[in-house]
N, C-alpha and C positions, 0 to 999 in steps of 0.2 A: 422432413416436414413435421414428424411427429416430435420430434425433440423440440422444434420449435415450436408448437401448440404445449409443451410443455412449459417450457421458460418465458412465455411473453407473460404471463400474468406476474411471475416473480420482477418481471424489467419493470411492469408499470404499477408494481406497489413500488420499488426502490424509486422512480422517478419522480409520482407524485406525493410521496414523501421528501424529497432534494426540491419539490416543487414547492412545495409549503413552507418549507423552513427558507426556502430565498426567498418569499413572498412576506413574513414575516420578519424577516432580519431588515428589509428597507422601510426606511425612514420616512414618513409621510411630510411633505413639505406645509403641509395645510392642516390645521388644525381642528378640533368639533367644530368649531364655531361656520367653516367653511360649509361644512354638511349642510348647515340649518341658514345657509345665506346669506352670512354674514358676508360683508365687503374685505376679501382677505387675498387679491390678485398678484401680490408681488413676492407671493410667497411660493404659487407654483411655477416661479421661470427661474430656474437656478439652473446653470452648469453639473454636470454629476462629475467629479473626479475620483482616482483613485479607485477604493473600495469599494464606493456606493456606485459608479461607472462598469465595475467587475460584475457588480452584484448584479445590477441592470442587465447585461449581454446575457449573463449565464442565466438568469429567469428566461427570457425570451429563447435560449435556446431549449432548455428542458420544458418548457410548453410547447416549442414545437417538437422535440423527439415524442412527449407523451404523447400529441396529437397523433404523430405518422406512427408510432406504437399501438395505438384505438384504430386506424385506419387499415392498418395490417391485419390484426387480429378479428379487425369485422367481416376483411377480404375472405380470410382463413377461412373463419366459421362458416360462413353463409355459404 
């Protein structure tokens, strides 16, 4: 148990570091203009293939490890 109160803090700087750089690498389909209300609708329904489909899974999985990695370590602590 003690090794592991050692190494969860090193798991969840590597993860949400892989977390930001997937979060950063996707493509936004919408543009500023959408931010401020502009009429720009046919811009967020697109298919994701490929890369940008990869990119997509693999974000939603490393938010959820980093999730259940905070959840573990609060269990830990507390």
């Amino acid at each position: 148990m003690e090794s592991l109160i050692g190494i969860l803090p090193y798991i969840q700087i590597a993860l949400s570091i892989m977390l930001i750089v997937t979060i950063l690498l996707q493509q936004t389909g919408s543009g500023l203009g959408g931010a401020f209300g502009a009429d720009n609708f046919s811009s967020g329904f697109h298919t994701r293939r490929g890369l940008e489909r990869t990119l997509f899974y693999t974000t939603i999985v490393l938010g959820v490890l980093f999730a259940l990695t905070a959840l573990v370590n609060l269990l830990i602590v507390a």
